[in-house]
Every structure is written in structure tokens, then in C-alpha cells.
C-alpha positions in Angstrom: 195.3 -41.9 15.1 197.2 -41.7 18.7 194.6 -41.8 21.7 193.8 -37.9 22.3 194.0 -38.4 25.5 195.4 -40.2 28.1 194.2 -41.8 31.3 195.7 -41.0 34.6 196.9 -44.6 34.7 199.4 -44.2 32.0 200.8 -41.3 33.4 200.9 -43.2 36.6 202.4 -45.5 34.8 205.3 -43.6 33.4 206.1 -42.2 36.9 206.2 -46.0 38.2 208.4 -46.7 35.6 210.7 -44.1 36.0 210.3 -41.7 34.0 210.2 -37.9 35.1 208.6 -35.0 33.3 211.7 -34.1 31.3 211.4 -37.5 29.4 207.8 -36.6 28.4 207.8 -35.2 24.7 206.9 -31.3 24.8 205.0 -31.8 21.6 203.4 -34.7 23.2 202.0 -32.3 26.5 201.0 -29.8 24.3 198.5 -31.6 22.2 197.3 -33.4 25.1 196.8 -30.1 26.6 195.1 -28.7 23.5 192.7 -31.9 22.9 192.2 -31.9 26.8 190.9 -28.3 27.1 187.8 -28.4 24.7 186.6 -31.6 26.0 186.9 -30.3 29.6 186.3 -26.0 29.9 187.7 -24.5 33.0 185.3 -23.1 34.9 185.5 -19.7 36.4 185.9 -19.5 40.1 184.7 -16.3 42.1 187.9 -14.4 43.7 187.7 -15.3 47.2 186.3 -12.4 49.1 188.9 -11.1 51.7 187.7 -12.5 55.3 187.1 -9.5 57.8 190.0 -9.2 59.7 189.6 -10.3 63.6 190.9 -7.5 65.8 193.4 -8.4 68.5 194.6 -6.6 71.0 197.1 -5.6 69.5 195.2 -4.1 66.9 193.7 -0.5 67.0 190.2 0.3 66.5 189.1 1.6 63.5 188.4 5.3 62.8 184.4 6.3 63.7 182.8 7.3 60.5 180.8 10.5 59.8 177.4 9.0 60.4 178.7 8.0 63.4 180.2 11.2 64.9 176.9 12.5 63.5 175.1 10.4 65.5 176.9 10.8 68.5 177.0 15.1 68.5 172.9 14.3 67.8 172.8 12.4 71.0 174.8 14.4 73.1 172.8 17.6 71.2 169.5 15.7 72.7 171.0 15.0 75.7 171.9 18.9 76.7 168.7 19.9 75.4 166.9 17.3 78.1 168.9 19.1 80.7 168.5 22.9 80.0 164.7 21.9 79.7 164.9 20.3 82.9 166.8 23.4 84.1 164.3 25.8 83.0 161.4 23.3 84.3 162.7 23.4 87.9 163.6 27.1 87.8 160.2 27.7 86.3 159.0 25.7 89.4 161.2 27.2 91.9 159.9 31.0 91.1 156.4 29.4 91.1 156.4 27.5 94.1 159.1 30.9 95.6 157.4 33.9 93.8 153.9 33.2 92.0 152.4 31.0 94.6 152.9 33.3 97.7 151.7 36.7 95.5 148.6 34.9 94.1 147.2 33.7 97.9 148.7 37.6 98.5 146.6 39.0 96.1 143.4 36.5 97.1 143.9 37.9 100.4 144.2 41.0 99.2 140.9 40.6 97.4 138.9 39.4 99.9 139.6 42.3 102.0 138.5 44.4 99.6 135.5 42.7 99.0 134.9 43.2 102.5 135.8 46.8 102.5 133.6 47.2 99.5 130.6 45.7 101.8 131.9 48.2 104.7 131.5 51.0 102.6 128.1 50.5 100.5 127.0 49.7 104.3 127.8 52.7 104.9 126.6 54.7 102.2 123.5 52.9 102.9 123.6 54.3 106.4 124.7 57.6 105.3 121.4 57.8 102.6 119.2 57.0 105.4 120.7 59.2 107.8 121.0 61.7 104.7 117.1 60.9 104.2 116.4 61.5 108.4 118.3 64.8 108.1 116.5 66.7 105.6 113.0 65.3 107.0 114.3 66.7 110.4 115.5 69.7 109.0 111.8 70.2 107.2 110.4 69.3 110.6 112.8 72.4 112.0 112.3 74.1 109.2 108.7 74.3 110.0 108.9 74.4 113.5 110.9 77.0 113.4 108.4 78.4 111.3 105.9 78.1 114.1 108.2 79.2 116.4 108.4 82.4 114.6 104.6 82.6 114.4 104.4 81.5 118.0 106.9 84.3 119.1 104.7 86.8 116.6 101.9 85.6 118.4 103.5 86.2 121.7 104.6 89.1 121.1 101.1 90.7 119.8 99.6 89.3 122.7 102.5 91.1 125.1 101.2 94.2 123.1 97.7 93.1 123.6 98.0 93.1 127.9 100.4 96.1 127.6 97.3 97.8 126.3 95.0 96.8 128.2 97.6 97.6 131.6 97.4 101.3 130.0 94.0 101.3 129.5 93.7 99.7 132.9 96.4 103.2 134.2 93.8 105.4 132.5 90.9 104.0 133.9 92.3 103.9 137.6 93.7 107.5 137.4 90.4 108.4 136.0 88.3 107.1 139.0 91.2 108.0 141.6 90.4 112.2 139.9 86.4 111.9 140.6 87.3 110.5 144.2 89.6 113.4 144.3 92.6 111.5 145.1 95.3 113.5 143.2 98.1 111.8 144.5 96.4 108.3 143.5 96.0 109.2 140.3 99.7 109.8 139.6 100.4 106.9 141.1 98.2 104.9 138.4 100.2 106.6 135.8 103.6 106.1 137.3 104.1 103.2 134.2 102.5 104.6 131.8 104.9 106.8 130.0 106.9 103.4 129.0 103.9 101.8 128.4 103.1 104.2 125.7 106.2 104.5 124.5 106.2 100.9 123.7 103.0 101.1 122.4 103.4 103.8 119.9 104.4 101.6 116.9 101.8 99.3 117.2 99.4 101.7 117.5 100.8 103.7 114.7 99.6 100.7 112.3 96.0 101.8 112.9 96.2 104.7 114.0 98.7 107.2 113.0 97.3 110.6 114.6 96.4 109.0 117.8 100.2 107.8 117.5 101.5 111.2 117.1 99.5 112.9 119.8 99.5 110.6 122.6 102.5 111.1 123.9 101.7 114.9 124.0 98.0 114.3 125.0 99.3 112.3 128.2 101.7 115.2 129.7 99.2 117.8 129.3 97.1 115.3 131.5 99.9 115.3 134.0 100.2 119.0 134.1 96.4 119.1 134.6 96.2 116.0 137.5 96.9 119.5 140.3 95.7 122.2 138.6 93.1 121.1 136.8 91.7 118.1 138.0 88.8 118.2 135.6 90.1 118.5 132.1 92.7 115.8 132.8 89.7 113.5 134.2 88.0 114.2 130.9 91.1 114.0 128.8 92.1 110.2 130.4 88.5 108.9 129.5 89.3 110.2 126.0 92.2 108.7 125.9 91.4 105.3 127.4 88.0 105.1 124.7 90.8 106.0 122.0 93.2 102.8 123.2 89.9 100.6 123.4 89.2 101.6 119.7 93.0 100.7 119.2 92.7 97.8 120.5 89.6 96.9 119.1 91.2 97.0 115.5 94.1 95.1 116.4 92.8 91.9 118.7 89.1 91.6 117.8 88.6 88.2 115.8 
């Protein structure tokens, strides 16, 4: 049985010798190849994985992929937003700083004045309930003052009325002893007042006496016409007339 296989040295050992490939026997390669292969199995080598490719200068850059355009629209997108927030922030700050700020210490101002005219004005209405308060106590105190004025000037009056009487009784009474001294012409003058006297008389002493009222007046010239002619009957007539005023008077002033 030939050797199945042969050593490197033989083959060596041909090529020393001379011998090329050609002179080898085909049949002779073949089974050497065909005993060889069981004995030793190829084994499988992984494909060589391509080497990433060095760019040069000369080479362009590679297209960005989608992530990466993605990610680049989301930064710029982040970076716009940080500016129109910074925008609005320093607006917002502007028209505070511009706008709010001066109308809120406006409107503080504003407000304490009015808290001041507020304390001006319940002063006031303080004042004006006390004055409010003095005024109708004064006008009570006027009210009844006037009220004594009014009795005071009733009371003044009456007692007017009172010495007017008594200055016509006082007429009678002269007249009456001017007659018994026969002094005519005294006598009238004692009764040169009397007519007004009585005149003003007559509707006080028509309150107590209303036929004495009604004939005085009538009584009194009839004592004139009788002061010449008959001196007498007038004398008589004036002492009538002064008891009837004394009566009068009597009723009207006595306590």
C-alpha cells in the first residue's frame, strides 16, 4: 500500500531534483488530495469585516442622518424657544419696571390721600354733628326765649295798659278836683289826653267789661259838654267814671 501521504520533504525533494508540477502524476495529486483532506478539515475563516474607510481630504463627508437632522431642528427648536421666553421675560419686565411699577406707587399715593380725605371728612361730620347738636340746643334755648320774649312783651304790654289806666284815672281824678275848686279851664286841661287814652283803652276794657266799653266814650263827651255849663253833673259823672276804671282795673291787674 503507497504512503497516503507525503511529507513536505519529498516534495522538496522533487523540486530539488528538478522536477516541475507537470511531471507530477494527476492521479497521483488527486489522491493525495483526497487522503489529505479527511485527515486535516479546513476550517472556516470569518469574511474579513470591511475596515471603516479613513476620510481624506479629498473625501466628502457623509450625508447627516434623520436622527440627526432631528436632533439638530430639536436644538435649534429649544434654542428659539430660550429666546422668545427671554423676549417676553424682559418685555414683561420693561412694562413692569415702565408701566406697573409707577401706577402701583400712583395708586398707593392715591390711596393714602384718600385715607386722608376720608379722616378730613368724618372730622368733619364729627364737627358738623356737634355743631348740628349746638344748633338745635340753641334754637330750643331761642325757641324758649323767644317764648319769654313773647310773654315778656305780653307782660309789657299789659302793664303799658296797666299805667295807661291808671294816667286816665289819674285825668279823671284831677279834672274832678280842678271842678270842686272851680277851675274850669283846669279841668280841661286834665282831660286834654284822655280821649286817646280811652280810645286805647277800649279793648282791654271791653274783656271785662263790655257796657262800660260801649258807653265810655259817649259818657266822657257829655262830661266835656257839661265842664261850662254844668260844672256839677260832669263833676259827678268823672267820679263815676274814674270808680268804674278802678273796678276795671281791679279785674284786670289785681293778683
Amino acid at each position: 500500500m503507497p504512503d497516503e501521504t507525503k511529507s513536505p520533504q519529498s516534495e522538496e525533494e522533487h523540486i530539488e531534483s528538478g522536477a516541475t508540477p507537470a511531471d507530477v502524476e494527476p492521479e497521483q495529486v488527486v489522491e493525495e488530495e483526497q487522503q489529505a483532506s479527511p485527515e486535516q478539515p479546513e476550517t472556516e475563516t470569518p469574511p474579513a469585516q470591511p475596515e471603516p474607510a479613513l476620510l481624506t481630504d479629498d473625501q466628502p463627508p457623509a450625508p447627516p442622518t434623520f436622527m440627526a437632522k432631528v436632533k439638530r431642528w430639536a436644538i435649534y427648536a429649544v434654542i428659539g424657544l430660550l429666546i422668545v421666553a427671554l423676549i417676553f421675560l424682559a418685555g414683561f419686565l420693561t412694562s413692569y419696571f415702565v408701566n406697573t411699577r409707577p401706577a402701583q406707587a400712583s395708586l398707593a399715593e392715591q390711596s393714602e390721600e384718600i385715607s386722608q380725605i376720608q379722616a378730613q371728612v368724618e372730622t368733619l361730620e364729627n364737627r358738623n354733628t356737634d355743631l348740628s347738636a349746638s344748633l338745635s340746643s340753641a334754637n330750643t334755648r331761642i325757641s324758649g326765649l323767644e317764648g319769654d320774649i313773647a310773654g315778656l312783651q305780653a307782660d309789657l304790654e299789659m302793664a303799658e295798659m296797666h299805667l295807661l289806666l291808671l294816667h286816665t284815672v289819674n285825668d279823671f281824678n284831677t279834672a274832678n278836683l280842678a271842678l270842686s275848686n272851680g277851675d274850669i279851664s283846669g279841668a280841661k286841661v286834665a282831660l286834654l289826653a284822655t280821649p286817646e287814652r280811652i280810645e286805647t283803652l277800649l279793648p282791654l276794657i271791653a274783656t271785662v267789661d263790655p257796657p262800660l266799653a260801649n258807653n265810655l266814650e259817649n259818657r266822657f263827651r257829655m262830661i266835656q259838654d257839661n265842664l261850662e255849663s254844668n260844672s256839677q253833673t260832669a263833676q259827678f259823672d268823672l267820679g263815676l267814671l274814674s270808680k268804674s276804671l278802678l273796678n276795671v282795673e281791679t279785674l284786670l291787674f289785681s293778683p
